[in-house]
Backbone as a chain_set.jsonl record, in Angstrom:
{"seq": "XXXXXXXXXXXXXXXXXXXXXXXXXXXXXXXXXXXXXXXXXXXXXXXXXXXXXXXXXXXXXXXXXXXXXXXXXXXXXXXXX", "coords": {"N": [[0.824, -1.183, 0.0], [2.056, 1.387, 0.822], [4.167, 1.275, -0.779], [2.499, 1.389, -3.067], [1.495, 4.134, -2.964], [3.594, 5.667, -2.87], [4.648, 5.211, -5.688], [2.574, 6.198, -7.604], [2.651, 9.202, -6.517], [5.133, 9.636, -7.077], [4.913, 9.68, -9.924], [2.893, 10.992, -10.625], [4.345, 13.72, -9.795], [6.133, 13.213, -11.818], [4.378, 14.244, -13.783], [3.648, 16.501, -13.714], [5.55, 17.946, -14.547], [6.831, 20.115, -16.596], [9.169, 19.925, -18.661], [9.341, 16.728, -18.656], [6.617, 16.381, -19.728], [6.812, 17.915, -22.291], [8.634, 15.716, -23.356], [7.826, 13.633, -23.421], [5.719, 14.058, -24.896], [7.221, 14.743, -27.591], [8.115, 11.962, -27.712], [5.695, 10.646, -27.934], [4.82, 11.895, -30.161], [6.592, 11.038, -32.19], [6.137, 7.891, -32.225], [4.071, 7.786, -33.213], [4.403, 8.902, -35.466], [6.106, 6.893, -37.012], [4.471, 4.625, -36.448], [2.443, 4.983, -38.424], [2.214, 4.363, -41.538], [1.895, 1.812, -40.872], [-1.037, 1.405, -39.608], [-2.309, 2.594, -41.559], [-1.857, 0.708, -43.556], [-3.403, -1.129, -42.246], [-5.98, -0.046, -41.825], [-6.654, -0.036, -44.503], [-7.113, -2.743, -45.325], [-9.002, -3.373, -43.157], [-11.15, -2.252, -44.465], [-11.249, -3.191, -46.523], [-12.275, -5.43, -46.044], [-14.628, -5.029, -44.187], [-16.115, -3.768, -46.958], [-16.477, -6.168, -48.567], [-17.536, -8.001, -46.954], [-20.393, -6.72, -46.678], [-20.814, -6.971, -49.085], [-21.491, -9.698, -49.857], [-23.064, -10.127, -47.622], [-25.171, -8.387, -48.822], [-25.919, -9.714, -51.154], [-26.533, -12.09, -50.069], [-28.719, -11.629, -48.446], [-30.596, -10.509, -51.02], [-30.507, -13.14, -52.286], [-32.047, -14.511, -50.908], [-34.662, -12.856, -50.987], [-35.524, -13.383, -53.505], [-35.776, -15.71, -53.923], [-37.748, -15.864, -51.758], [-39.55, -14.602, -53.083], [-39.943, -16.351, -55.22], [-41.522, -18.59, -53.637], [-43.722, -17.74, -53.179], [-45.181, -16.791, -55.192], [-45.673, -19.423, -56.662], [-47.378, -20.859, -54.709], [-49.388, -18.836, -55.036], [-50.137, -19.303, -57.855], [-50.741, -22.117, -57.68], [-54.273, -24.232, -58.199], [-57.389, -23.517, -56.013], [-58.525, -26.388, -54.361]], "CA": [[0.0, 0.0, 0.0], [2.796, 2.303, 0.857], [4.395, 1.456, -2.635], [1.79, 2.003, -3.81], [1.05, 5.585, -3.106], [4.89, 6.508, -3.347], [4.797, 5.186, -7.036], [1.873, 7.557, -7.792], [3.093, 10.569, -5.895], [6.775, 9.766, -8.121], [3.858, 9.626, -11.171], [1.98, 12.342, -10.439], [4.9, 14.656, -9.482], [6.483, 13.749, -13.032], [3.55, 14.325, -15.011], [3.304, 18.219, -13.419], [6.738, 18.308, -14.825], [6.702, 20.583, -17.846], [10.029, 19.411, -19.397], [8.88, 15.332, -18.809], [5.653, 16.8, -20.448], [7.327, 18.055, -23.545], [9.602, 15.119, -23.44], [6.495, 12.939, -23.316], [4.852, 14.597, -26.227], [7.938, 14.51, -28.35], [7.685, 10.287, -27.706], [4.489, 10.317, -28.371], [5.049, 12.274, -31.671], [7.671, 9.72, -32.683], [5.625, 6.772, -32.108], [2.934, 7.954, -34.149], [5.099, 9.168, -36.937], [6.318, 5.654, -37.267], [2.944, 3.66, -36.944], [1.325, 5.304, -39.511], [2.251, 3.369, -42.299], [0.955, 0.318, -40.41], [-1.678, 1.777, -39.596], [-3.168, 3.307, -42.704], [-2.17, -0.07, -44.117], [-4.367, -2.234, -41.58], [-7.187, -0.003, -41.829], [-6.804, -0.55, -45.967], [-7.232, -3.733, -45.057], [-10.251, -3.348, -42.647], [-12.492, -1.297, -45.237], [-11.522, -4.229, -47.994], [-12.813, -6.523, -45.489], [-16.271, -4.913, -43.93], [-16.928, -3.876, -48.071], [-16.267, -7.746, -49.288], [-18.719, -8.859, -46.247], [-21.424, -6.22, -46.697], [-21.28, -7.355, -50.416], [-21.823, -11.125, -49.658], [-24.613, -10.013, -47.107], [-26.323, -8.043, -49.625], [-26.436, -10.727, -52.068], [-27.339, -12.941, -49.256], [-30.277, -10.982, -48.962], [-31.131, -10.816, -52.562], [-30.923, -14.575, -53.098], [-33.182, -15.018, -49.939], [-35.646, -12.183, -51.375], [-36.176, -13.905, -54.742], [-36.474, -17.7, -53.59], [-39.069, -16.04, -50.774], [-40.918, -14.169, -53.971], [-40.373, -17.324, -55.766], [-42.412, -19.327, -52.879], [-45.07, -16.907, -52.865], [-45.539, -16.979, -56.319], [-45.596, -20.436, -56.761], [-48.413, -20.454, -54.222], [-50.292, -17.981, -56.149], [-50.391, -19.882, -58.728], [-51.826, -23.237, -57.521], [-55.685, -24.019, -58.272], [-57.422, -24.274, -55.29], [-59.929, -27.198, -54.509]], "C": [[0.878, 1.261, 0.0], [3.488, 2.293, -0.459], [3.939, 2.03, -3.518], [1.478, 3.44, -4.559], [2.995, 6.358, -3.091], [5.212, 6.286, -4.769], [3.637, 6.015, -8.008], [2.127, 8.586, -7.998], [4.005, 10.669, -7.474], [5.668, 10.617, -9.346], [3.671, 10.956, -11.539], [3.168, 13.764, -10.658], [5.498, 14.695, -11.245], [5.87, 14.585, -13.963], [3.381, 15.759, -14.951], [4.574, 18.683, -14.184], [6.928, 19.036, -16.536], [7.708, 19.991, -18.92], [9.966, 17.284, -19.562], [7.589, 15.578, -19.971], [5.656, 16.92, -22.386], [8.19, 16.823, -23.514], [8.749, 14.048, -23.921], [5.739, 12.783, -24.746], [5.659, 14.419, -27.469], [7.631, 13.238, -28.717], [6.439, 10.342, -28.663], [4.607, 10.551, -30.271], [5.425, 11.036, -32.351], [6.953, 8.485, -33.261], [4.615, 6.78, -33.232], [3.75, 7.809, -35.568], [5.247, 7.319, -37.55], [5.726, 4.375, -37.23], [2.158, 4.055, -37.878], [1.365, 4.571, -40.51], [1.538, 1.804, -42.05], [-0.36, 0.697, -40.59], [-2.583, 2.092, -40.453], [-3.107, 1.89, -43.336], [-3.697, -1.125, -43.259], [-5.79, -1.653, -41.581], [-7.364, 0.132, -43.535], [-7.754, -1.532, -45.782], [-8.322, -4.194, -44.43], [-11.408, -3.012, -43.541], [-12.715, -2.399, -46.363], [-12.47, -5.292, -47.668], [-14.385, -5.949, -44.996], [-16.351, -4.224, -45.857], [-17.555, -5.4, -48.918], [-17.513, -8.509, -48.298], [-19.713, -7.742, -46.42], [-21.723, -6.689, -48.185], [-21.801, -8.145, -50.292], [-22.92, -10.999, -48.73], [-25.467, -9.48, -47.899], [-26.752, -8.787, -50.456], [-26.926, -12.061, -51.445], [-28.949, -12.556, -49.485], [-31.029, -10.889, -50.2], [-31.389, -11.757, -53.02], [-32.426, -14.602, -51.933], [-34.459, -13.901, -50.269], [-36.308, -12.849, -52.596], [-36.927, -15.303, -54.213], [-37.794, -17.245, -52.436], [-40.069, -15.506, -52.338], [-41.141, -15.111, -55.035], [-41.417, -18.331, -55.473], [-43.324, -18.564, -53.186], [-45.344, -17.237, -54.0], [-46.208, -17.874, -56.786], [-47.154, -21.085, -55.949], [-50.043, -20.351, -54.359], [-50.831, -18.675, -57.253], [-51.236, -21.903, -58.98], [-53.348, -23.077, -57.523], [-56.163, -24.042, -56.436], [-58.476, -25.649, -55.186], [-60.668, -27.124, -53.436]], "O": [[0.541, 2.185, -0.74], [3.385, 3.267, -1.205], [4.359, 2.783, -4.397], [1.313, 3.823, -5.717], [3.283, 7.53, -3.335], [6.032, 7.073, -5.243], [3.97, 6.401, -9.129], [2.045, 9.161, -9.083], [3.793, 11.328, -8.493], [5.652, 11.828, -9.567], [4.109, 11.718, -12.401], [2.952, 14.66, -11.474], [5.432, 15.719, -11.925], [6.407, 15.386, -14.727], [3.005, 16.344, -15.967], [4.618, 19.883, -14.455], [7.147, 18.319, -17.512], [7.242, 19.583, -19.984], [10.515, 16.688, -20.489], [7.639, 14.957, -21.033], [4.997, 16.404, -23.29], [9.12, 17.419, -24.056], [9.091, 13.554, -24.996], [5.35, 11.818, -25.404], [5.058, 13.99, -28.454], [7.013, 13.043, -29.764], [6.356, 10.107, -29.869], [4.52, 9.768, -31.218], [4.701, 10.226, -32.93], [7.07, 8.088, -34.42], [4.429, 5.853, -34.02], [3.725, 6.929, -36.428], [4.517, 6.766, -38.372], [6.151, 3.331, -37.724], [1.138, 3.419, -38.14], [0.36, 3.862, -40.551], [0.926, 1.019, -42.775], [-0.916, 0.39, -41.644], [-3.755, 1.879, -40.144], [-4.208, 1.555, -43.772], [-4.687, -1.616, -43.801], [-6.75, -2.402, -41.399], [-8.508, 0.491, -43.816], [-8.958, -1.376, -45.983], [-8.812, -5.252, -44.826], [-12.528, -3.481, -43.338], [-13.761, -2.608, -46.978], [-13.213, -5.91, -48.43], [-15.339, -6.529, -45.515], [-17.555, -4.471, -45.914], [-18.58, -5.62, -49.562], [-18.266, -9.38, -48.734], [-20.468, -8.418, -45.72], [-22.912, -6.787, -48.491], [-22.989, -7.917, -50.521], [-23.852, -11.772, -48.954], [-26.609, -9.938, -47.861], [-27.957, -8.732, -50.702], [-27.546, -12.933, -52.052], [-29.873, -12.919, -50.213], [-32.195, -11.284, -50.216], [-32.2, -11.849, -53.942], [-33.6, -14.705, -52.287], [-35.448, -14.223, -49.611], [-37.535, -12.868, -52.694], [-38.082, -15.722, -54.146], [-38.702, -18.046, -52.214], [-41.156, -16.027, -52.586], [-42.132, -15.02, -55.758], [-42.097, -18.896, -56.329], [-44.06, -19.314, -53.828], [-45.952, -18.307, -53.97], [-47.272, -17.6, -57.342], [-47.95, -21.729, -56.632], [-51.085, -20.964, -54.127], [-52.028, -18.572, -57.521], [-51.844, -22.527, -59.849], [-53.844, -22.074, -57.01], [-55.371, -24.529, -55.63], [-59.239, -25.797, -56.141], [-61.761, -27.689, -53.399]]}, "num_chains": 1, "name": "protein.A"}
């Protein structure tokens, strides 16, 4: 518990620290700079993938719209007795 709250405090006291702050932000910069490429590729990669499954659901739907207006039809078209 006492660890605890002296690894906080440490925390805390850095984070007020303007030059950790900017030092911080620089990192951060960095990190970014150099995931982007991933990044932009994997969400390529995401948009190829929810367009390729919204396709295959829509034509899901489309087969299952005809074969239901095929039943109906079909139906329709018996005499009755």
């Amino acid at each position: 518990m006492i660890l605890r709250r002296l690894i906080f405090s440490a925390v805390k006291m850095a984070a007020s620290n303007p030059a950790v702050q900017k030092q911080a932000a620089e990192m951060a910069q960095k990190a970014v700079t150099q995931a982007r490429p991933n990044l932009l590729k994997a969400s390529r990669k995401a948009g190829e993938f929810v367009k390729a499954t919204s396709d295959e659901l829509a034509d899901g739907v489309q087969k299952f719209k005809q074969a239901k207006q095929g039943k109906s039809d079909s139906k329709k078209r018996e005499p009755k007795k």
